[in-house]
N, C-alpha and C positions, 0 to 999 in steps of 0.2 A: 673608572677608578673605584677602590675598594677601599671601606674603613678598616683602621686600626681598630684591633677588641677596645673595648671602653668599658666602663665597670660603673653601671646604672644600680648599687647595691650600697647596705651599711657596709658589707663585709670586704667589700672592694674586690669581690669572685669576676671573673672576666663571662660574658654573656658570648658565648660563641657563635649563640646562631646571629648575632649582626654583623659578622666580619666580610657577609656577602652582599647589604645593604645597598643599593644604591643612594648617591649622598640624598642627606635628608629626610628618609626612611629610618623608621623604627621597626623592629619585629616584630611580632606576634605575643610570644616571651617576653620581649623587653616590655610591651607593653605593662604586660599581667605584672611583670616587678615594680613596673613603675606604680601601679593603680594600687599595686599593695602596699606601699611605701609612701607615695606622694599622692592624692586626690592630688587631680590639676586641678581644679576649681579651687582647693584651698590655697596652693602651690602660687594661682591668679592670684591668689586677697593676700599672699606676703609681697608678692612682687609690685601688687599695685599701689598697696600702702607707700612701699618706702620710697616708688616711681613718684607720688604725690609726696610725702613729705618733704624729698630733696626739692622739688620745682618750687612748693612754697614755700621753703624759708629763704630761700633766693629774690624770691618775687616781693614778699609780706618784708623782709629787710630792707628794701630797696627804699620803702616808704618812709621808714624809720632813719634812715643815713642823717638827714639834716639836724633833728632831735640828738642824732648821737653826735653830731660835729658842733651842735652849740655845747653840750654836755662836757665832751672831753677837747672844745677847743681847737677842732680840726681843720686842717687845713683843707680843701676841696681834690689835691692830689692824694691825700691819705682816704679821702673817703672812698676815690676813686678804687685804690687798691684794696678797701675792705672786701670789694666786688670783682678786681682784677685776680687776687690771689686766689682767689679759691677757684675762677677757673683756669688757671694758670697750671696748678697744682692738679687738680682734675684731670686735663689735658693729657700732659707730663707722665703722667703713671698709670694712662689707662692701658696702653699696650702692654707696657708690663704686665701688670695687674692681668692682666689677659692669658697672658703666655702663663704668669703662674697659675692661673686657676686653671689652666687644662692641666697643666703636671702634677700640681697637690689638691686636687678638688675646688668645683665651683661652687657647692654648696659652704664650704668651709670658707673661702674667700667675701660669698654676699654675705655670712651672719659675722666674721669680720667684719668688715664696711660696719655694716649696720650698728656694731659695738663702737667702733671708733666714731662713726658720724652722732649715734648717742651722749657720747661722753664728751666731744669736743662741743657738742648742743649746752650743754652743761655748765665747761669752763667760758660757752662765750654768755652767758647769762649770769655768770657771776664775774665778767671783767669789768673791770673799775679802771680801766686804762686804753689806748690805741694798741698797745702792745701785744697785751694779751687779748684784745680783739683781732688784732692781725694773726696772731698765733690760730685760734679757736679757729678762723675759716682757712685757713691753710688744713688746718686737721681734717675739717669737713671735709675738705677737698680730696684727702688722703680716702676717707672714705666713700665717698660717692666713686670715684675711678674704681676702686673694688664692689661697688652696687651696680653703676652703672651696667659693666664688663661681665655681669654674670648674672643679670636680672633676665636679660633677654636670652642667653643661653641656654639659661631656665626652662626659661617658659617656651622656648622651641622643643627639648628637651622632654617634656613630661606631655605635651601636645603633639598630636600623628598631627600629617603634611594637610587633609583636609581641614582643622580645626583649629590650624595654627595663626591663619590670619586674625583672625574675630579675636584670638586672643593677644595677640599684639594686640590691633585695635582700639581693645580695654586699656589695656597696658598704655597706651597713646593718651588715650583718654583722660589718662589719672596724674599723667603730666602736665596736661592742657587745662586741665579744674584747679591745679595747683597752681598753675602759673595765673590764672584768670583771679583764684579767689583769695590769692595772697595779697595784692591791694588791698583791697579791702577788709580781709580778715585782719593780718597785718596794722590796717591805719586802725583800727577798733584797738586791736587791745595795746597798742600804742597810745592813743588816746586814755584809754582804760584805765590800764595796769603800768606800764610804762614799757620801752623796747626788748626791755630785759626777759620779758615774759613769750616775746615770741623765740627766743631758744628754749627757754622751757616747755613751753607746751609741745616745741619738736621734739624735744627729750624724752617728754612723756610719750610721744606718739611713735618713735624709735625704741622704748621700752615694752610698747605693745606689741612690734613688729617683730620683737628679740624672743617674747613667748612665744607668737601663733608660729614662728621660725623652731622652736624646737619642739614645738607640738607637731608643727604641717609640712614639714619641710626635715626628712630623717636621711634620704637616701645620697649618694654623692658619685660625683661623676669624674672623673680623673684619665688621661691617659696613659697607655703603660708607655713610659719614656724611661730612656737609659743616661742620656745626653746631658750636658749640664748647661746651665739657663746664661744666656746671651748677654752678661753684665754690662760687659763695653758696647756692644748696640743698643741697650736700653739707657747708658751714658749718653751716646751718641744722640739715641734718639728726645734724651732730655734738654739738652744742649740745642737741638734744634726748635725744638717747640718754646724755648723761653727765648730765643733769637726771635724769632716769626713772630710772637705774640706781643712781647713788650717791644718788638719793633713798630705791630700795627699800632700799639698806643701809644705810642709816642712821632707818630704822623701826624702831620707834612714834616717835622722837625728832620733835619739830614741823619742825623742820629739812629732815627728811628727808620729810614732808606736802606742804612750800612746798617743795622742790624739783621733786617728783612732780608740783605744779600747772603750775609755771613751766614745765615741757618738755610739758605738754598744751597749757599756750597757744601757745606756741610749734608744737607739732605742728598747732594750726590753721592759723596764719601758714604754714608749710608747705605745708600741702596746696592755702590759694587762691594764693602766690605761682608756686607748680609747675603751677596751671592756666593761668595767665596766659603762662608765659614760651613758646619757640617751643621750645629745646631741654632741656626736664626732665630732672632726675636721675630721679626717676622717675614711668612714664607713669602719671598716678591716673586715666586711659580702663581700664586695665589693672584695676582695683579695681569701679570703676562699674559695667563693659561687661560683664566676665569671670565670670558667677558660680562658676564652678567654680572661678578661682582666688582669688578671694574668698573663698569658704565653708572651702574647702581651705587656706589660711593660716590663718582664722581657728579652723577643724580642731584645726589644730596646736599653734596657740600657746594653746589652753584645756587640749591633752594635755599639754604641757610644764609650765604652769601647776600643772595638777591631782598630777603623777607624778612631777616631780625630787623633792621632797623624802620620799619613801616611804624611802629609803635611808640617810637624815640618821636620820629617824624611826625606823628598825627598828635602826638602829645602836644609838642611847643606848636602846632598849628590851630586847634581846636583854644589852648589857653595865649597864645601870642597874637592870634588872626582872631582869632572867632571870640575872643574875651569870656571863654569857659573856665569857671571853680575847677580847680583840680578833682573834685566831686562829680561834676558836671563830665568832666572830660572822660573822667574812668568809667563812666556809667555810658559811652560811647564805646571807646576802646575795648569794653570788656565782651564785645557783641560779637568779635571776630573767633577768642580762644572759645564760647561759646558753644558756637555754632562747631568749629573743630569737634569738642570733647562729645557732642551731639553725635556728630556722624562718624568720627572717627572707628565705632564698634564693624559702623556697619560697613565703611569700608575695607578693613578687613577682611569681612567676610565676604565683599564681594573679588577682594583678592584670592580666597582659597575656591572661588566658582571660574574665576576666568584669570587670563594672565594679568601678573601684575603692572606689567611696561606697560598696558592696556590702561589701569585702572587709574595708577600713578600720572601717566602724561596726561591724561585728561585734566587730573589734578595741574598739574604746571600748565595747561594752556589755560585753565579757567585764572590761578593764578597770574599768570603776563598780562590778560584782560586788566584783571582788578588794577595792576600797576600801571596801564596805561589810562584807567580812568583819573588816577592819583597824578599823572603827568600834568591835568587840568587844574590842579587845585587852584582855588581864588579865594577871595574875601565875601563873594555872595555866593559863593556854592552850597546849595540845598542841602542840611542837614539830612533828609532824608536819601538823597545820592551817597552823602560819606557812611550811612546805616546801612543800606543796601550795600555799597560796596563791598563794607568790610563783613557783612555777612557771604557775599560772594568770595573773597578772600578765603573765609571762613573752613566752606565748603573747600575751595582746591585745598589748602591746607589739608584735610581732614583724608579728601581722596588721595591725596602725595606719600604722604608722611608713614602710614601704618603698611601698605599695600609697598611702598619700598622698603622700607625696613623687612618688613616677608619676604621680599625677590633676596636683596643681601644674606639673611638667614637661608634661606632655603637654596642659597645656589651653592652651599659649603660642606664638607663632609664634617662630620657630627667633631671630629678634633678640631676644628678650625673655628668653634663657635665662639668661644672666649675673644679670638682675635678678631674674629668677624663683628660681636658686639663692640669690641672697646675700638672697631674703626670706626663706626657707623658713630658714637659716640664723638671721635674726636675730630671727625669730617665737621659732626652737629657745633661743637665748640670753634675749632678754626674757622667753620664760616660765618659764626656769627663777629666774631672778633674781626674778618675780614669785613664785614656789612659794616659794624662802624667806624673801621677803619676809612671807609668810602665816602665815609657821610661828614667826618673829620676834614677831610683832605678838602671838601668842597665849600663844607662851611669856610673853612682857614681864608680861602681862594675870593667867597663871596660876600664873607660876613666880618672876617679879622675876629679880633679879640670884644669886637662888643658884643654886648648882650642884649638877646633876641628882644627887640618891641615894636609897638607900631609903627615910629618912627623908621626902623629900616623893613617893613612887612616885606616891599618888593625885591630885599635884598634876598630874603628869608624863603621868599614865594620860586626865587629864580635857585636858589641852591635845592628846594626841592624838588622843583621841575626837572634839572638836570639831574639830582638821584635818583628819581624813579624812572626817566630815560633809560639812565644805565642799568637799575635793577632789571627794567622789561626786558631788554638783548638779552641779556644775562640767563632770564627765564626761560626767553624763547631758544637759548642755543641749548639750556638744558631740557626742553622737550625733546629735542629731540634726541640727547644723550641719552633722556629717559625710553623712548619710544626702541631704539637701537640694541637693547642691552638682551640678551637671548632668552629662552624659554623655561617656564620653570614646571611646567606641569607637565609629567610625561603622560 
């Protein structure tokens, strides 16, 4: 296959000599435009800034939700949704968001994102109500789906095929520090300042990102397209994604069963309307043709599936079983994203020396391990086994996550990257919504409506024996999806 010209320039001139590229090469020339215009090293400190700010204000809010529901009065379903909406909304409009930014530029698209994720930092730090709290992470949302969808484009983009793991990698990295040190940064200036302050300091730290963005980041990447943009498949495709989502949270309820259906039928309608039309939101040749990026999303979305909720789980176990301060417990938990943000550089780069299905499945087999040691969990299990673990955890995390996010990138022609990021994105979102969709259903099943204590531990003990049963299958069928998926380095 051959790329379409693309236009790696301020001036939007067409680069000719890459129209022979094999996917996922740069040329020679493109290089020199790019190194003249974008340093990828500094190209890395935009993308990896706003890759951490969006993870911590996610994580560091989390902490703050209770503060804000005695404050404004809340009910536990509305808090729910301070954290529902915004990845609902993310989700929702990453595809799009994708498809535009190859047709009107991805550079124009992330310092969008970044202005609207600043500014909605802003009104949620001066909301005096649910409302305009609800509004403010909806906005976030609006802008992370345009960061998300063209961060990693990016940085494929201004990085040649040897160099491009290690920076992913980083890039991984600066999610997994944010998501580790938002706890606790988060519970500090909560305690501090009050919750108000952690939109602000995002604001501030998004106001940073909005300079070295127009200092570091000049050149812009755009397809020459003629076609006009897929309104009613990105309808379509919104329509499915708030079926499937507020389905999974609103499980075991029947409600939330018939919503789950209603957005798979719909996802059929999807997929033969998208075959039919001239200009698709998105290319399903791209699913068909691709195996590697087939096997490699679908990678993903069983690792997210099977792994978000370990942290949900080891929380009410560590403070429900093991009688740990919420202080106590974070200072465990936080040993898994860790270890991640540690290795994650280096797995990358050990993805641009050898194949990634390689690097990646190791990752998920070391991960199935870790979940069948969590099958055992008890009331005298050795703190030091749950440390170990979750540093074992740690590591496949670390080796999965960067080194396939590389295989997905790199197995697509340079127009397909937008869409390729904001899959890899929404794989990462629906499966985490599926994880605890899974862990809902079971608690419902084992626990009812009471609330997690001593008194039912072994009710508690047996819901997560049987979650992490299912998580393990789950990991062990995507090794091998992982292992399956074709070769990336010619």
């Amino acid at each position: 296959m051959r790329h379409n010209p693309v236009e790696p320039s301020n001036t939007g001139g067409n680069s000719h000599s890459e129209q022979n590229q094999e996917p996922g090469q740069i040329s020679h020339l493109s290089m020199n435009q790019i190194s003249s215009e974008n340093s990828p090293t500094k190209v890395l400190l935009v993308t990896t800034l706003a890759s951490f700010m969006t993870a911590f204000v996610g994580s560091g809010l989390n902490v703050a939700l209770p503060i804000i529901g005695k404050e404004f009065n809340s009910s536990a379903l509305t808090l729910s949704w301070i954290s529902t909406i915004y990845l609902l909304t993310t989700a929702a409009l990453l595809v799009p968001a994708g498809k535009l930014s190859d047709i009107y530029g991805r550079t124009l698209f992330f310092k969008a994102g970044i202005i609207i994720f600043t500014l909605s930092s802003l009104l949620g730090g001066f909301a005096h109500g649910e409302l305009m709290l609800l509004i403010s992470r909806g906005l976030q949302g609006i802008g992370s789906a345009a960061i998300f969808t063209t961060s990693m484009a990016i940085l494929v983009l201004v990085y040649p095929p040897n160099q491009r793991g290690k920076a992913i990698g980083i890039n991984t990295a600066a999610v997994y520090t944010g998501l580790s040190s938002g706890p606790f940064i988060g519970g500090f200036i909560t305690d501090l300042f009050g919750w108000e302050y952690i939109f602000f300091i995002t604001a501030i730290i998004g106001v940073l990102i909005i300079l070295f963005a127009a200092f570091y980041l000049k050149a812009e990447w755009k397809e020459e397209r003629t076609g006009k943009f897929d309104l009613t498949g990105s309808l379509i495709l919104l329509m499915i994604i708030v079926f499937v989502m507020v389905g999974i949270s609103l499980l075991p309820k029947l409600l939330g069963f018939g919503l789950i259906v209603l957005g798979l039928i719909s996802g059929v309608g999807f997929y033969y309307y998208e075959l039919r039309i001239k200009n698709p939101l998105l290319n399903i040749s791209l699913f068909k043709e691709n195996r590697t990026f087939t096997l490699s999303s679908g990678a993903a979305l069983i690792n997210y599936s099977a792994t978000f909720a370990i942290a949900f789980l080891m929380s009410f176990y560590l403070q429900s079983i093991k009688m740990l301060s919420p202080k106590e417990a974070g200072i465990i938990l936080i040993t898994q994203p860790i270890i991640q943000a540690i290795f994650s550089p280096l797995a990358g780069k050990l993805s641009d020396m050898f194949e990634p299905r390689i690097v990646s499945s190791s990752g998920m087999a070391i991960i199935t391990v870790g979940l069948i040691v969590f099958v055992f969990l008890s009331p005298g299990l050795s703190f030091v086994i749950i440390v170990g673990n979750l540093a074992m955890l740690g590591l496949g995390f670390a080796l999965f996550s960067s080194p396939n996010a590389n295989a997905i990138m790199s197995s697509v022609e340079k127009k397909f990257y937008g869409i390729a990021s904001s899959t890899l994105a929404l794989v990462r979102l629906i499966g985490q919504m599926m994880s605890m969709g899974i862990v809902i259903v079971i608690f419902t099943i084992y626990i009812g409506g009471r609330q997690i204590t001593v008194a039912n531990q072994n009710e508690f003990l047996q819901s997560t024996h049987v979650a992490f049963i299912l998580f393990s299958v789950l990991c062990l069928i995507g090794v091998f999806a992982s292992y399956s998926r074709g070769k990336i380095h010619k």
